[in-house]
C-alpha positions as CSV (number, residue, x, y, z in Angstrom):
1,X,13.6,3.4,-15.7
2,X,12.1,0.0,-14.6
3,X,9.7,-1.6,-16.1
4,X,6.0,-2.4,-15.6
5,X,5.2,-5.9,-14.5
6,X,8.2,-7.4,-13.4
7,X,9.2,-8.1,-9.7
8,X,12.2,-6.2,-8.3
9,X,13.9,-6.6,-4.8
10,X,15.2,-3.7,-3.1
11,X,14.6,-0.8,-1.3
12,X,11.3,0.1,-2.3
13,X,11.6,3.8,-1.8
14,X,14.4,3.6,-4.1
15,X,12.6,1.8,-6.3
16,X,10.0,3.9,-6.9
17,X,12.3,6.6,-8.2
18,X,13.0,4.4,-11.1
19,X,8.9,3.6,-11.5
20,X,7.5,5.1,-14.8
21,X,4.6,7.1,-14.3
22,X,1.0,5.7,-15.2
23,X,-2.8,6.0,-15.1
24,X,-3.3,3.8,-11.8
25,X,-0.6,2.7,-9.0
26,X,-1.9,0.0,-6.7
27,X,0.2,-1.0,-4.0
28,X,0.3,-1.5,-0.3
29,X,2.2,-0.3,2.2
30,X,5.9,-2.0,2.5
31,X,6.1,-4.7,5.1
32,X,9.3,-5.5,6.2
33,X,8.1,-8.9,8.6
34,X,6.5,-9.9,5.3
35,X,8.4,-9.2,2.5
36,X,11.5,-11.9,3.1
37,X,12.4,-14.1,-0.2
38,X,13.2,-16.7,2.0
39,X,10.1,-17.8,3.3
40,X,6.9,-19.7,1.8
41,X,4.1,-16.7,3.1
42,X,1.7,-19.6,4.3
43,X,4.4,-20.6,6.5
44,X,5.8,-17.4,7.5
45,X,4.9,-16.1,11.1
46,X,3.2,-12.8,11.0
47,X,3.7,-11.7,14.5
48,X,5.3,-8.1,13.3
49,X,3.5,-7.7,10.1
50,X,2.2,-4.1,11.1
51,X,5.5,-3.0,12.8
52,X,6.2,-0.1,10.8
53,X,10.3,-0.1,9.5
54,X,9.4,2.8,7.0
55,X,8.2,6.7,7.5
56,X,4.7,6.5,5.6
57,X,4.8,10.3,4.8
58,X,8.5,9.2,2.4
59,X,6.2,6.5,1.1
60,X,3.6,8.9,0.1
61,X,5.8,11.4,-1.0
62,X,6.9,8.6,-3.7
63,X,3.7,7.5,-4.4
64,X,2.5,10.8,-5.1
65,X,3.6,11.8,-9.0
66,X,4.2,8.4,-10.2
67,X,-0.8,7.9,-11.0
68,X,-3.8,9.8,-11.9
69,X,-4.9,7.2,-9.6
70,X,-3.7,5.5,-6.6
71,X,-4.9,3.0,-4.3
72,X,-2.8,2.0,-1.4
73,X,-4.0,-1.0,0.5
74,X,-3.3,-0.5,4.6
75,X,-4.0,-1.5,8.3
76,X,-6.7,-0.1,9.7
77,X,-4.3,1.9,11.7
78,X,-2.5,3.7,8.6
79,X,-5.9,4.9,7.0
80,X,-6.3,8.2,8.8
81,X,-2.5,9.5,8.1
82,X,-3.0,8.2,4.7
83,X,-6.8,9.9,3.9
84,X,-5.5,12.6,5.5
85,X,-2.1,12.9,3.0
86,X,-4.0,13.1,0.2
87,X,-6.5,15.2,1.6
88,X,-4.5,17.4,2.2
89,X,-2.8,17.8,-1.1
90,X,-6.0,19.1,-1.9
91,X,-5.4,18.1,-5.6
92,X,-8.1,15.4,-6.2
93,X,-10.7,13.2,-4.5
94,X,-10.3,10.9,-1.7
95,X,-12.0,7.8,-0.5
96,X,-11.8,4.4,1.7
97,X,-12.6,1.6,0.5
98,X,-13.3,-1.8,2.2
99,X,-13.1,-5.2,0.9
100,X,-15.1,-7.9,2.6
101,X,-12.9,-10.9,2.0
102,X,-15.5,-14.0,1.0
103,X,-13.0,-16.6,2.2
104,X,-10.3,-15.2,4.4
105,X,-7.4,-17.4,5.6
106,X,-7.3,-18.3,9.2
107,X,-3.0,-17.6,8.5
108,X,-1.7,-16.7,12.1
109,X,-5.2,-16.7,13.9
110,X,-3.7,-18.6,16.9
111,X,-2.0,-15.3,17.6
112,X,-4.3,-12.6,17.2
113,X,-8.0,-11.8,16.0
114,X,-7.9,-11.9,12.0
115,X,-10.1,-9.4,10.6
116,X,-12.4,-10.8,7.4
117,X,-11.8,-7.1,5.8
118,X,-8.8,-5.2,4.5
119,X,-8.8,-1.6,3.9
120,X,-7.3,0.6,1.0
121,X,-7.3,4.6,0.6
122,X,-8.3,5.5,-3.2
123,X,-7.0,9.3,-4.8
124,X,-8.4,10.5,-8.0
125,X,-6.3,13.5,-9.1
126,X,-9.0,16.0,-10.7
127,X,-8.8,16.2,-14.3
128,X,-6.8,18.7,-15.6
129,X,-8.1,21.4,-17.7
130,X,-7.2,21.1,-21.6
């Protein structure tokens, strides 16, 4: 069993196997372009951020047992598939949410359009009868 607040590197499907199981998981999605030890992230070039090196529905599947609630930060292009997982489950409540960044940082701008939001998917499992 791992333990909460500390940093592991791995695989993080494996990982979350080990996760112990809480009242909130927030996380977003793994990003392999990202993710690399190696690297200062100011520095690092973002090109293939969003190239997905995962199946989201394994991801979910993790995700799943581990929170009462869960909020998984995404790309715009992930929010349907992952409304539409929970949704589905037909367990709880589901909503997006969308943060208006203040400041946002102009990181990789000379390549693409940088958005000033990010979004997130939020699931409430409905309280359990006692």
């Amino acid at each position: 069993m791992l333990e909460i607040n500390n940093i592991y590197k791995g695989d993080c499907i494996e990982l979350l196997k080990e996760c112990p199981k809480g009242r909130l998981l927030l996380t977003d999605i793994p990003y392999g372009g990202v993710s690399r030890t190696d690297c200062h992230l100011r520095n690092l070039d973002k090109g293939a951020a969003d190239v997905v090196t995962f199946e989201l529905p394994v991801f979910l599947d993790a995700i799943y047992g581990l929170a009462d609630v869960i909020i998984v930060w995404c790309w715009i292009t992930q929010v349907s598939e992952i409304f539409n997982y929970f949704n589905n489950k037909g367990t709880g409540t589901v909503r997006q949410l969308i943060w208006a960044k203040s400041n946002p940082s102009p990181l990789n701008g000379k390549y693409v359009y940088l958005s000033g939001t990010e979004n997130a998917i939020w699931f409430k499992k409905k309280e359990l009868a006692r």
